[in-house]
N, C-alpha and C positions, 0 to 999 in steps of 0.2 A: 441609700437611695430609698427615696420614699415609694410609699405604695401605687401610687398613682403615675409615678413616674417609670415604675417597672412596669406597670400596663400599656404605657407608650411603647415605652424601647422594645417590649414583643411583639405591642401590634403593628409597630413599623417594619421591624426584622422579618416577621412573618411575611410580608406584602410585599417586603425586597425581595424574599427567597423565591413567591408566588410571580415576582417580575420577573427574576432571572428562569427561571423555568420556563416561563412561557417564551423568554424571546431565546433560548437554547433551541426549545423546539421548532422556534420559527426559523432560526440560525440552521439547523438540522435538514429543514425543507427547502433553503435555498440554496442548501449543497447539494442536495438531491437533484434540484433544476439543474444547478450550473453543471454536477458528472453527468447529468442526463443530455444536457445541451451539447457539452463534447463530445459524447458519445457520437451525436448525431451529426458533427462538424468533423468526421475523421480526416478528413482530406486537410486540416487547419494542423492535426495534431505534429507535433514535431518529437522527434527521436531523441530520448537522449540515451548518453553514456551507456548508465545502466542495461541495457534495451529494453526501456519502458516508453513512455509516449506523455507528451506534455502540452497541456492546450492553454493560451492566455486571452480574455479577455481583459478591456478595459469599462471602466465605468465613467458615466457622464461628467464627475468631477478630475478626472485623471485616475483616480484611483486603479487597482489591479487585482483580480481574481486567477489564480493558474491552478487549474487541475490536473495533477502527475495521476497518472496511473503506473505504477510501479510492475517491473518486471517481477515474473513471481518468483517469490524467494525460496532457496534450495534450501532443500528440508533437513533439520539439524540432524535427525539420525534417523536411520534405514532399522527396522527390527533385523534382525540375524534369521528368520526364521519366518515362515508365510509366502503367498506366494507372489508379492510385489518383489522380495529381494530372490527370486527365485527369477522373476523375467528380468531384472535388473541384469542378473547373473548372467542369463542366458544372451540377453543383448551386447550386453560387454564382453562377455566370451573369453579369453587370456589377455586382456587387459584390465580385468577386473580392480587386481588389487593395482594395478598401476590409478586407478578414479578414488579408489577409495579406502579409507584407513579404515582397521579394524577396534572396534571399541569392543561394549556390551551389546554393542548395534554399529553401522556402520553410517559413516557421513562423509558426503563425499569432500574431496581434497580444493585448496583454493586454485579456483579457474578450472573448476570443473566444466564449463560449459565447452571455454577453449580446448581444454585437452580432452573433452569427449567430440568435440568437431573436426579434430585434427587426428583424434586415433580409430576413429568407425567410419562407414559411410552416414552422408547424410542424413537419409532416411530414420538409421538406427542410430546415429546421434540423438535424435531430432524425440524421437521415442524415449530413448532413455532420459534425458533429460527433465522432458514432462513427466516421466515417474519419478521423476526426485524432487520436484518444486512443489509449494502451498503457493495457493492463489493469495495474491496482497489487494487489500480493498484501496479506493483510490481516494488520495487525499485531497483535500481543496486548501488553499491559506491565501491570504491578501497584503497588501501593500496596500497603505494611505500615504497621501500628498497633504500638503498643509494646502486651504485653499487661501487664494489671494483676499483681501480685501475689499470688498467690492465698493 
């Protein structure tokens, strides 16, 4: 490759990379709008499975934007020691090791939510649980349609 032609291919590549960056960040602010817009459209939001919450709009061509918010996901390990597994303890009370395995740390067991709903009262279900989950940020993805021919 001659000289001249390698000053192309970087100064192209360079202005690709300098595209793709700008429209990431523009891509970035119009996820912002649209969780921002669900947020504000709760009553639209629909339930799912998981028990997170799912919002969809449509776009002028057909197209699809759905904003999950993810229920928050239960935290892989509990430390052994401090005072989160200390009120964990206390909330679960002799049901403890029936929620949860013992590691180097503890995490709790699968369907922890059900069998911590079905073995405490609500309330203290309902607490313990939220000490055992990390917040999940909420994702946006799309669907496109081919458009017709006009």
């Amino acid at each position: 490759m001659i000289d001249s032609m390698l000053k192309s291919l970087v100064t192209e590549a360079v202005a690709l990379d300098r595209e793709i960056n700008e429209k990431a960040d523009r891509l970035k602010e119009l996820k912002a709008e649209l969780v921002a817009e669900a947020r504000r459209r709760e009553s639209e939001l629909a339930l799912t499975d998981g028990g997170g919450a799912r919002w969809t709009a449509e776009g002028s061509d057909g197209c699809i934007a759905r904003v999950n918010f993810p229920a928050p996901t239960l935290k892989a390990k509990i430390d052994e020691e401090g005072k989160v597994i200390e009120k964990i303890k206390d909330l679960a009370g002799g049901i403890f090791t029936r929620l949860f395995v013992p590691t180097m740390s503890y995490r709790p067991i699968e369907k922890f939510r059900e069998e911590a709903a079905t073995l405490l009262p609500k309330a203290d279900a309902n607490r313990l649980i939220k000490l055992c989950q990390s917040a999940t940020a909420p994702r946006v993805s799309f669907e496109t349609t081919e458009r017709e021919a006009a």
